[in-house]
N, CA, C, O and CB atoms as a CASP TS submission, in Angstrom:
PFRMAT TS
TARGET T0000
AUTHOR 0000-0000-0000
METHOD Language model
MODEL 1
PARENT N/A
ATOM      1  N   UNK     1     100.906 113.706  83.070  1.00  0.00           N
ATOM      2  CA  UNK     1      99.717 113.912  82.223  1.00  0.00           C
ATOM      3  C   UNK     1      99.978 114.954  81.149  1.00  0.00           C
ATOM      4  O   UNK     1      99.348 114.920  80.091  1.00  0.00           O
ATOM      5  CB  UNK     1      98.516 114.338  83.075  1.00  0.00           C
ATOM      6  N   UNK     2     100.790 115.773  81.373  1.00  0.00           N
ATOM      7  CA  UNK     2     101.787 116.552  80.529  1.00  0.00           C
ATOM      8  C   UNK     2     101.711 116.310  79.040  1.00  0.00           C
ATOM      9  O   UNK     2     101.139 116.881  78.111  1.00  0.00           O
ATOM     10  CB  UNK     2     103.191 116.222  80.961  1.00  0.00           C
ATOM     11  N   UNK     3     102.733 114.934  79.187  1.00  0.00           N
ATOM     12  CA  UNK     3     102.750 114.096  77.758  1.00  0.00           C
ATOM     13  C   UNK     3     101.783 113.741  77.205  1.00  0.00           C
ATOM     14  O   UNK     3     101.690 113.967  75.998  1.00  0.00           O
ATOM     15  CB  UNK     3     103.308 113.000  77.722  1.00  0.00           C
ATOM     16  N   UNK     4     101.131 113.320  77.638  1.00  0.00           N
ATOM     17  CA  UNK     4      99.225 112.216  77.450  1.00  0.00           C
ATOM     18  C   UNK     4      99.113 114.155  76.483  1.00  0.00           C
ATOM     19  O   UNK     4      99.218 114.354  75.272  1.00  0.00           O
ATOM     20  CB  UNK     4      97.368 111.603  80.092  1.00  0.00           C
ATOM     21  N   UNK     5      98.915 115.049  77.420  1.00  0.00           N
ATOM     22  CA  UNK     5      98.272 116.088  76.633  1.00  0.00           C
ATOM     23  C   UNK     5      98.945 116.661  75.619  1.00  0.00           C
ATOM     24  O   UNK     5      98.287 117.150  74.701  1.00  0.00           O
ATOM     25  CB  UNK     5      97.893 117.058  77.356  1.00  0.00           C
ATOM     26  N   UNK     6     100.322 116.709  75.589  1.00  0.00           N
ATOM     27  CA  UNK     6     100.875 116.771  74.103  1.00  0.00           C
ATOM     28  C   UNK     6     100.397 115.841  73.126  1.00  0.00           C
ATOM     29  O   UNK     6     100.065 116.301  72.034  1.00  0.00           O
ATOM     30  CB  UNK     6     102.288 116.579  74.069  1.00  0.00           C
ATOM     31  N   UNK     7     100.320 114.795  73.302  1.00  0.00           N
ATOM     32  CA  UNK     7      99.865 113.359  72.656  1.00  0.00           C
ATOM     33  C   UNK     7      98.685 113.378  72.540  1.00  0.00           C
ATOM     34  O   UNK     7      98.277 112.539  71.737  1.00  0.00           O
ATOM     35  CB  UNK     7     100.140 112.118  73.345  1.00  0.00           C
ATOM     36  N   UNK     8      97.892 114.016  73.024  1.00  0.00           N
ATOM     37  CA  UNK     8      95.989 114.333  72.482  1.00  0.00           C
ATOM     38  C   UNK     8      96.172 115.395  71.601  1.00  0.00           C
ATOM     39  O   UNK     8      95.286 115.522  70.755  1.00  0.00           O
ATOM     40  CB  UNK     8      94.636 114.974  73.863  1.00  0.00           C
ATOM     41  N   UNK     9      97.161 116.248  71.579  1.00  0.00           N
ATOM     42  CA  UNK     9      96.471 117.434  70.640  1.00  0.00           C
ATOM     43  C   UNK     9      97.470 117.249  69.715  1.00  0.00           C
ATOM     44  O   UNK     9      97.532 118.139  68.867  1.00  0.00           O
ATOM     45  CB  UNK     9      96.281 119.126  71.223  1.00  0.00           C
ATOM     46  N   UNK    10      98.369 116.247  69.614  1.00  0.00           N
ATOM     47  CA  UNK    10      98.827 115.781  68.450  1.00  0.00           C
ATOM     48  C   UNK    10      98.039 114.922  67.989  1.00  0.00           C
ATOM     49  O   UNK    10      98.518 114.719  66.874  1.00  0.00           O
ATOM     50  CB  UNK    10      99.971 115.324  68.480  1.00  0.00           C
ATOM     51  N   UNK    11      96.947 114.124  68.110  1.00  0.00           N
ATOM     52  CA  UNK    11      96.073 113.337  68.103  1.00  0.00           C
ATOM     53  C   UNK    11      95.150 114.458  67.368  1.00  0.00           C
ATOM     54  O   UNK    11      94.577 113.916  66.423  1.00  0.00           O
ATOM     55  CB  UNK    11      95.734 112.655  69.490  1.00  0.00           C
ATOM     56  N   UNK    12      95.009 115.031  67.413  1.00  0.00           N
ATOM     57  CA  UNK    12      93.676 115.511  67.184  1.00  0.00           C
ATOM     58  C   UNK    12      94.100 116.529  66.076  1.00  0.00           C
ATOM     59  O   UNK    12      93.145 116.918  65.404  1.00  0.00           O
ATOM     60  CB  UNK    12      92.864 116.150  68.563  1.00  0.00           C
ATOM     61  N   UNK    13      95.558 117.151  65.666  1.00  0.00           N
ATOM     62  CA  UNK    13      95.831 117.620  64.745  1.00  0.00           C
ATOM     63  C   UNK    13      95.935 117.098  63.496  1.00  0.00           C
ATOM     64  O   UNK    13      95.634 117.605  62.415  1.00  0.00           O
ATOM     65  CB  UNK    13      96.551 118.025  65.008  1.00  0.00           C
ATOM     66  N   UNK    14      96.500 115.781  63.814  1.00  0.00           N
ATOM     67  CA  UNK    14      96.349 114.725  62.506  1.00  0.00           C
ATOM     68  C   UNK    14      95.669 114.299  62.372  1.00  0.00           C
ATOM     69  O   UNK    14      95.627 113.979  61.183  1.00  0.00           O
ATOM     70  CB  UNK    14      96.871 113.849  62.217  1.00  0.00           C
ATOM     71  N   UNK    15      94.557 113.837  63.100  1.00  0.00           N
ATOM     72  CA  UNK    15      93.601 113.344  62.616  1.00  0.00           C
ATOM     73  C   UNK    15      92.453 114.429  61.920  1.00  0.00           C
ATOM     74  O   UNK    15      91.622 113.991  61.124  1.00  0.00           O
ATOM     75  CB  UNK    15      93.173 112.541  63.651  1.00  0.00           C
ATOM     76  N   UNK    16      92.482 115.646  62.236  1.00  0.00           N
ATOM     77  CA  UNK    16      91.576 116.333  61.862  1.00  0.00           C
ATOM     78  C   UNK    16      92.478 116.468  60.034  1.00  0.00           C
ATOM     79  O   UNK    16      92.025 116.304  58.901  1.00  0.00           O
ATOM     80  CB  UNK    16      91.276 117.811  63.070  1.00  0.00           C
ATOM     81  N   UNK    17      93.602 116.763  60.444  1.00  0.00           N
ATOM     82  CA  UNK    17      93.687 116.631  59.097  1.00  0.00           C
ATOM     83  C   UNK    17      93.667 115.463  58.128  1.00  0.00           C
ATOM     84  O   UNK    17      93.008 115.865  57.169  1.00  0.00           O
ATOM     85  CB  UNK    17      94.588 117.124  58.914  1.00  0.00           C
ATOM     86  N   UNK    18      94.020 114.348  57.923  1.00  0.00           N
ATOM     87  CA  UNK    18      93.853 112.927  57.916  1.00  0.00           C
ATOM     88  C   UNK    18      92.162 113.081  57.223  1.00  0.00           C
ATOM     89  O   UNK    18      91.733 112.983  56.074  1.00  0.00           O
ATOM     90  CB  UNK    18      94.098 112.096  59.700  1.00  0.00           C
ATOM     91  N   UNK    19      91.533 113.356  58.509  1.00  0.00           N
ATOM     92  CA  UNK    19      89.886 112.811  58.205  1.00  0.00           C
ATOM     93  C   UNK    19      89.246 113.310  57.371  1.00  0.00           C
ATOM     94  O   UNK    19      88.384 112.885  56.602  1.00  0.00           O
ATOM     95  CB  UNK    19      88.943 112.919  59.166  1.00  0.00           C
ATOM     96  N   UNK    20      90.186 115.282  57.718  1.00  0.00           N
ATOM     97  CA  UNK    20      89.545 116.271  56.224  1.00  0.00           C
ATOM     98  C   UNK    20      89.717 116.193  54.817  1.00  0.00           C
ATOM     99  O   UNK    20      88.898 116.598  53.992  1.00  0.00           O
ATOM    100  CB  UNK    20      89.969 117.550  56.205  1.00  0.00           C
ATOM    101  N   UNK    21      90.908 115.609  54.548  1.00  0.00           N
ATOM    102  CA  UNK    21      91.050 114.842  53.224  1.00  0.00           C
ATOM    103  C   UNK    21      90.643 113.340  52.632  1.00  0.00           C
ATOM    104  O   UNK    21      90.777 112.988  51.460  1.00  0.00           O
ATOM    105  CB  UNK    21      92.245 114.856  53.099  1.00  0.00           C
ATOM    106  N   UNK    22      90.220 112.701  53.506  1.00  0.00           N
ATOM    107  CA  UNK    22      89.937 111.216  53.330  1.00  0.00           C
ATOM    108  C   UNK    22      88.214 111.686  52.843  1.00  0.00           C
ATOM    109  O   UNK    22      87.708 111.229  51.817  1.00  0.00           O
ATOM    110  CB  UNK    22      90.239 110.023  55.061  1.00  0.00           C
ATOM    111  N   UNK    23      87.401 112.751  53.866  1.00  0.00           N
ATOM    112  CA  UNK    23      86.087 113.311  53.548  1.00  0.00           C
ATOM    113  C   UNK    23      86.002 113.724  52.423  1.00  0.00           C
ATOM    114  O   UNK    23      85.209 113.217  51.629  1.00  0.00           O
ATOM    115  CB  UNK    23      85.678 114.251  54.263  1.00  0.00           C
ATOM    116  N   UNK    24      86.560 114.434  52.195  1.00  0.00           N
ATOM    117  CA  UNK    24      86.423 115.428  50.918  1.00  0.00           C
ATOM    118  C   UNK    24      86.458 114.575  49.845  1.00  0.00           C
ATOM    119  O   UNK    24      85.671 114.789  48.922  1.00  0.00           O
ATOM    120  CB  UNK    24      87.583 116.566  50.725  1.00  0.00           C
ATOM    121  N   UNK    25      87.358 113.478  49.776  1.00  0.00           N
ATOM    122  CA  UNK    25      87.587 112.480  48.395  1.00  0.00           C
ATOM    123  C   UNK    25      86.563 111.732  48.819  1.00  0.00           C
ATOM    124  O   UNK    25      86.046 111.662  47.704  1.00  0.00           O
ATOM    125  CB  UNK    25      89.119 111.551  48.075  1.00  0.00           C
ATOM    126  N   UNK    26      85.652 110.958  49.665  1.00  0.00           N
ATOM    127  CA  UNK    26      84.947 110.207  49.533  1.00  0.00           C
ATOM    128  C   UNK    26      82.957 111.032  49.267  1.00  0.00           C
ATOM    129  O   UNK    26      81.956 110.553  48.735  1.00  0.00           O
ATOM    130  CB  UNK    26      85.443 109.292  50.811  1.00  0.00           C
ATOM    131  N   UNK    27      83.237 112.490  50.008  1.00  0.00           N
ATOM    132  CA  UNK    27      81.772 113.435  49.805  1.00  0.00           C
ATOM    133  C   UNK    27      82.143 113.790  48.388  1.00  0.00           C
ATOM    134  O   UNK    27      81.148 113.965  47.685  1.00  0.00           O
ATOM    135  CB  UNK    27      81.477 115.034  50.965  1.00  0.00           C
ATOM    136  N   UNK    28      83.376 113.956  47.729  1.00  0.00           N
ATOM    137  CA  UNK    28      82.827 114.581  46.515  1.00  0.00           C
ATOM    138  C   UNK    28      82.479 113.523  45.601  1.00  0.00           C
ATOM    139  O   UNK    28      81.579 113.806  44.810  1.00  0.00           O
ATOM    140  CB  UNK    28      83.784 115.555  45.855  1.00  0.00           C
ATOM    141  N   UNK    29      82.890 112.576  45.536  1.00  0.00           N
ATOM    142  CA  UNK    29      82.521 111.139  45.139  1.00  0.00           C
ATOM    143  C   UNK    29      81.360 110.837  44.767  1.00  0.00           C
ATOM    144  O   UNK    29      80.852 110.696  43.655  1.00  0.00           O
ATOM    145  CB  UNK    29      82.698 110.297  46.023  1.00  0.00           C
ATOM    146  N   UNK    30      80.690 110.679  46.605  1.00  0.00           N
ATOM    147  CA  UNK    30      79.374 109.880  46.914  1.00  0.00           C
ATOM    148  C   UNK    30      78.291 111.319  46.480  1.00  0.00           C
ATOM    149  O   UNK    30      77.234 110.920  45.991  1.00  0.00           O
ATOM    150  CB  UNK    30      79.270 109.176  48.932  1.00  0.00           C
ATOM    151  N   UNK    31      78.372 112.624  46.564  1.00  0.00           N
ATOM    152  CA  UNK    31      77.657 113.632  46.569  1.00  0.00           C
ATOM    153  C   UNK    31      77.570 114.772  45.070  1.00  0.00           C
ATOM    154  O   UNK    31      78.314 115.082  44.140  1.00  0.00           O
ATOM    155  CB  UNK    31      78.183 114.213  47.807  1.00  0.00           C
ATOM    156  N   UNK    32      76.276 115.089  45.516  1.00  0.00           N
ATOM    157  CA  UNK    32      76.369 116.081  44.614  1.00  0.00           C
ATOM    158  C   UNK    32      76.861 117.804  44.782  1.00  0.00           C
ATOM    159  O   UNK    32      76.522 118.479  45.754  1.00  0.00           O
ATOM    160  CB  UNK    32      75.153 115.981  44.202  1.00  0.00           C
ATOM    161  N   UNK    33      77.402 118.140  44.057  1.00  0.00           N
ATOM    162  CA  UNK    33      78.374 119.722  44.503  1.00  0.00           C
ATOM    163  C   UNK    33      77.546 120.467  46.046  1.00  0.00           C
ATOM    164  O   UNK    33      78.055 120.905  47.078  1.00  0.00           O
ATOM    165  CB  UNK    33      78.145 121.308  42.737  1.00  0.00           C
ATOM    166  N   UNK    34      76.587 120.391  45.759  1.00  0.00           N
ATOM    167  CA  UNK    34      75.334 121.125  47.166  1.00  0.00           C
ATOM    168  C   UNK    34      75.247 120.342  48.667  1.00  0.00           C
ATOM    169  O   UNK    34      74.963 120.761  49.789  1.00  0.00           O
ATOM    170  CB  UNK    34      73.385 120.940  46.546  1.00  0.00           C
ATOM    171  N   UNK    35      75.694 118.767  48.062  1.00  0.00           N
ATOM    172  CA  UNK    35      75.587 117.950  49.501  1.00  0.00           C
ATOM    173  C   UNK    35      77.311 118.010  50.502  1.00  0.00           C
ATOM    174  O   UNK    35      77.502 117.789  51.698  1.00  0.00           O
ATOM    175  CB  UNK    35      75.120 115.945  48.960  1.00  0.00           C
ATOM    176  N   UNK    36      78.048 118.296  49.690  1.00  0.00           N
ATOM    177  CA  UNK    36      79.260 117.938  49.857  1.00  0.00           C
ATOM    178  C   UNK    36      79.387 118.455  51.024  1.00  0.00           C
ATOM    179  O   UNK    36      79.841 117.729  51.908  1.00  0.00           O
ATOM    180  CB  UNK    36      80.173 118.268  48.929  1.00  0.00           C
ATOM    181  N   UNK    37      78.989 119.969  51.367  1.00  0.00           N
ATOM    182  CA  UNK    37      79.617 120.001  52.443  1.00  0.00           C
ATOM    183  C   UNK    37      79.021 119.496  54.150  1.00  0.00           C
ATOM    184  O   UNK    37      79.553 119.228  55.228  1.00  0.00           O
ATOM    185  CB  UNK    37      79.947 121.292  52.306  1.00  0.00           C
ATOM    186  N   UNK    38      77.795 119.562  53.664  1.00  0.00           N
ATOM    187  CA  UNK    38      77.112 118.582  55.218  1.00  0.00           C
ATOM    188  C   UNK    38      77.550 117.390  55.107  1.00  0.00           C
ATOM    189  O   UNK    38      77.275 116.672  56.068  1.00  0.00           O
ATOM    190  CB  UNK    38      75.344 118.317  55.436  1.00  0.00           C
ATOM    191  N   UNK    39      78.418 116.689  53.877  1.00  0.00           N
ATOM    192  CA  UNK    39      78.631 115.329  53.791  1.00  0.00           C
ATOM    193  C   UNK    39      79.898 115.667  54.682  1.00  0.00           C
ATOM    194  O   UNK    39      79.960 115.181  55.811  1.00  0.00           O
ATOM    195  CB  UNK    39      78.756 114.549  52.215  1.00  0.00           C
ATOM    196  N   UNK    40      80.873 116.456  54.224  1.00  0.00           N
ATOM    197  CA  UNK    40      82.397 116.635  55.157  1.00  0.00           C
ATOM    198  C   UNK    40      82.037 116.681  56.697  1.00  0.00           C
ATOM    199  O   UNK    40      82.665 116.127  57.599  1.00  0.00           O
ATOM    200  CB  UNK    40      83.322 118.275  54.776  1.00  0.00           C
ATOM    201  N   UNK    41      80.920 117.440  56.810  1.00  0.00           N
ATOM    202  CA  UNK    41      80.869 118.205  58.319  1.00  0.00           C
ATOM    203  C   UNK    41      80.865 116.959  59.294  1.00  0.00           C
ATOM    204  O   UNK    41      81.525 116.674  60.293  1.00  0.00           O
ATOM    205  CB  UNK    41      79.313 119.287  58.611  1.00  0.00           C
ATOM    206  N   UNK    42      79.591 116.178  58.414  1.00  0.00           N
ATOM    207  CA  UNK    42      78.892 114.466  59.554  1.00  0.00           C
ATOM    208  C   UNK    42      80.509 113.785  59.570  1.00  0.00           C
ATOM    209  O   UNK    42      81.219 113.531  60.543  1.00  0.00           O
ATOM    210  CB  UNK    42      77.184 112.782  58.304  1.00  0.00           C
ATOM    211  N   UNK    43      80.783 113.598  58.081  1.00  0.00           N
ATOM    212  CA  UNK    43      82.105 112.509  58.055  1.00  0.00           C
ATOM    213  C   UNK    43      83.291 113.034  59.090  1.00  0.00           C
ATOM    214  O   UNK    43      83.656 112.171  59.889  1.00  0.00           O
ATOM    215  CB  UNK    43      82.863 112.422  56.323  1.00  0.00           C
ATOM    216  N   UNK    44      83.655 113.751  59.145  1.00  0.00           N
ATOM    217  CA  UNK    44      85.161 114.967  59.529  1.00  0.00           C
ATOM    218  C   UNK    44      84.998 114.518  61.104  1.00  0.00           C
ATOM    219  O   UNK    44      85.847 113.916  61.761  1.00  0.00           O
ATOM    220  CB  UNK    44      84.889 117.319  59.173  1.00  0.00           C
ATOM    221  N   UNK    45      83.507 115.023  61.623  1.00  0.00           N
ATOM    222  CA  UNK    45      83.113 115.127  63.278  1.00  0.00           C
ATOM    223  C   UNK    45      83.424 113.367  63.688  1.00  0.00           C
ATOM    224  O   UNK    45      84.152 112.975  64.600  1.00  0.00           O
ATOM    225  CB  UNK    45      80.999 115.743  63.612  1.00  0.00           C
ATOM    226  N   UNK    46      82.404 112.250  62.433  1.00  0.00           N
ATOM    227  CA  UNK    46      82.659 111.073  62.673  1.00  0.00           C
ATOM    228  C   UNK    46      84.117 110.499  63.137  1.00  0.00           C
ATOM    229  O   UNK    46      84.377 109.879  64.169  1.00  0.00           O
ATOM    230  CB  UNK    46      82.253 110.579  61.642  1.00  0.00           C
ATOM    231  N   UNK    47      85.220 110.983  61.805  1.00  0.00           N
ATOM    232  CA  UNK    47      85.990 110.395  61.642  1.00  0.00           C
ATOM    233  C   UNK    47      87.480 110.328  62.602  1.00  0.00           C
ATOM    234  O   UNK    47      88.390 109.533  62.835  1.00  0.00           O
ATOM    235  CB  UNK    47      85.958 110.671  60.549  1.00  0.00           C
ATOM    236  N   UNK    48      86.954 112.039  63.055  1.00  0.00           N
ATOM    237  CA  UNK    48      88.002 112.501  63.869  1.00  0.00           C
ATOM    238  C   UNK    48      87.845 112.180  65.709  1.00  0.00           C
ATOM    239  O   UNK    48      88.650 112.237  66.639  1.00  0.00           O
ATOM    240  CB  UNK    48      88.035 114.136  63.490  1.00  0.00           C
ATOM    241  N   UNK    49      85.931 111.728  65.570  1.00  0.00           N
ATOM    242  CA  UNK    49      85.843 111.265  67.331  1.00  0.00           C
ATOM    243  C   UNK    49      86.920 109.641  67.152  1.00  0.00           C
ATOM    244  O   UNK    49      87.804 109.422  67.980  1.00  0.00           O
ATOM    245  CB  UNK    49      83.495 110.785  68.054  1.00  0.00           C
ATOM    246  N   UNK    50      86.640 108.616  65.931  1.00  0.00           N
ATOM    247  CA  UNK    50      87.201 107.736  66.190  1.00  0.00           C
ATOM    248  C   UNK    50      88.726 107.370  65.770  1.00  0.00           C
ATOM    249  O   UNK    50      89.201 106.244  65.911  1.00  0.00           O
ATOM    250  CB  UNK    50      86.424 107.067  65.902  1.00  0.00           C
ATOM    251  N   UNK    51      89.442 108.511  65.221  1.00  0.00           N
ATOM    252  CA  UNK    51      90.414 108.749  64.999  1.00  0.00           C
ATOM    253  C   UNK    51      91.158 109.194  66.349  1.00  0.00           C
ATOM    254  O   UNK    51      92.130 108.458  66.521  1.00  0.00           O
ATOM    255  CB  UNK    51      90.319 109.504  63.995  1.00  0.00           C
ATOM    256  N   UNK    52      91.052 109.961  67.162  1.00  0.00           N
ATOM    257  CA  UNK    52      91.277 110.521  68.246  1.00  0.00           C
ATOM    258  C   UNK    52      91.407 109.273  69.037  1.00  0.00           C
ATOM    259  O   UNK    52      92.490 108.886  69.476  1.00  0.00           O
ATOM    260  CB  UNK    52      90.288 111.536  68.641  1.00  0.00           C
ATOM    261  N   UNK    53      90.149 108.577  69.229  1.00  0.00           N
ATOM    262  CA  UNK    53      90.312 107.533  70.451  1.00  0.00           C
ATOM    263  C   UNK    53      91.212 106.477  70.049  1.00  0.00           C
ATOM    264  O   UNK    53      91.292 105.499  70.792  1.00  0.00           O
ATOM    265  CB  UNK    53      88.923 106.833  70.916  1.00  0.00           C
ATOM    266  N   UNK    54      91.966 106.520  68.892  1.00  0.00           N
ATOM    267  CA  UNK    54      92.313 105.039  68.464  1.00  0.00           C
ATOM    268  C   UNK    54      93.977 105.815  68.719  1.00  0.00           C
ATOM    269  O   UNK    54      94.974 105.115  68.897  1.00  0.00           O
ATOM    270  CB  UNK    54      91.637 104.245  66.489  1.00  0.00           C
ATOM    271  N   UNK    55      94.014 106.960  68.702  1.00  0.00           N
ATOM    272  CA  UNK    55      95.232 107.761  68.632  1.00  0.00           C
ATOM    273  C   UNK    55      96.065 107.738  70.151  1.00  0.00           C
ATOM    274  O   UNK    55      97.199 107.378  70.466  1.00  0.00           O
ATOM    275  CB  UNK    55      94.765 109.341  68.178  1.00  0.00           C
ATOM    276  N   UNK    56      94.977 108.275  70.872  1.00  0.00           N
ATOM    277  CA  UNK    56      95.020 108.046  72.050  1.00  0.00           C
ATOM    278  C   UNK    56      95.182 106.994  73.257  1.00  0.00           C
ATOM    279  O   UNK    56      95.700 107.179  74.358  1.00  0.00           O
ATOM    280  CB  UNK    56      94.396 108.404  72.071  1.00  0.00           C
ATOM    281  N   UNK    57      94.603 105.869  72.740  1.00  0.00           N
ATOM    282  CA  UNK    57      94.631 104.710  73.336  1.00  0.00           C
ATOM    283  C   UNK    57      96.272 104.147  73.178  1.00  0.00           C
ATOM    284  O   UNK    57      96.912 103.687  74.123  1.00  0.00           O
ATOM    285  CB  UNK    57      93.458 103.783  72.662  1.00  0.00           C
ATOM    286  N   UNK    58      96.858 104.311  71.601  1.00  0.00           N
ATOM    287  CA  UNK    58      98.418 104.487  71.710  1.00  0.00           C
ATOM    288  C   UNK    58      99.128 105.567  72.159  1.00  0.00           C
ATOM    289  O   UNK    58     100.308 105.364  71.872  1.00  0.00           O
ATOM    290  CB  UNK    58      98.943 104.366  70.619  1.00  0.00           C
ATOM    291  N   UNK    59      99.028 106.364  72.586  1.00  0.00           N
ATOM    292  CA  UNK    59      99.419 107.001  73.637  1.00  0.00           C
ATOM    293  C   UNK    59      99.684 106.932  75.185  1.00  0.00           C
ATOM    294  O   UNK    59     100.543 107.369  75.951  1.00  0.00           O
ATOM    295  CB  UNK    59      98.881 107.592  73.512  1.00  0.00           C
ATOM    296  N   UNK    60      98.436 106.107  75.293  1.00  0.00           N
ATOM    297  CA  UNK    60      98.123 105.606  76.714  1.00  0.00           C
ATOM    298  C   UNK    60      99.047 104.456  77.177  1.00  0.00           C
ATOM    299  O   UNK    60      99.477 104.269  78.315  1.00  0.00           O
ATOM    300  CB  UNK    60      96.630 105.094  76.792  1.00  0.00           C
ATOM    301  N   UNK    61      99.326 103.513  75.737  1.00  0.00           N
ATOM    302  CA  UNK    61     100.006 102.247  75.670  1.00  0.00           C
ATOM    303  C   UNK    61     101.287 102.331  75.731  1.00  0.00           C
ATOM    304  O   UNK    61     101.890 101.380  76.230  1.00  0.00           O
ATOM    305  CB  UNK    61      99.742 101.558  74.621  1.00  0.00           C
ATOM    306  N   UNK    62     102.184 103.724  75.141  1.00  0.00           N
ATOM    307  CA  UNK    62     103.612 104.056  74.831  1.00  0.00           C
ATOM    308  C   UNK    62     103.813 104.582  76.064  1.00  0.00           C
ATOM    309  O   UNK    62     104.914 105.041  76.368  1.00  0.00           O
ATOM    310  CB  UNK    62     103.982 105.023  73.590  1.00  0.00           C
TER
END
């Protein structure tokens, strides 16, 4: 389980980063300068629960 847990928090490093830049280009986009950042916060939390599980599940598989 060792590995699995290296492999989650590598999971969760890239994806947090991954999700924080994919947010930012799509909140500054869709938003105005004042919304942007509750737009990152919802998107980032979204992107990174289903980023994680999709990360993980190949982990589980390798």
């Amino acid at each position: 389980s060792s590995v699995l847990q290296a492999c989650v928090r590598a999971c969760v490093r890239a994806c947090v980063r991954a999700c924080v830049r994919a947010c930012v280009r799509a909140c500054v986009r869709a938003c105005v300068r004042a919304c942007v950042r509750a737009c990152v916060r919802a998107c980032v939390r979204a992107c990174v629960r289903a980023c994680v599980r999709a990360c993980v599940r190949a982990c589980v598989r390798a």
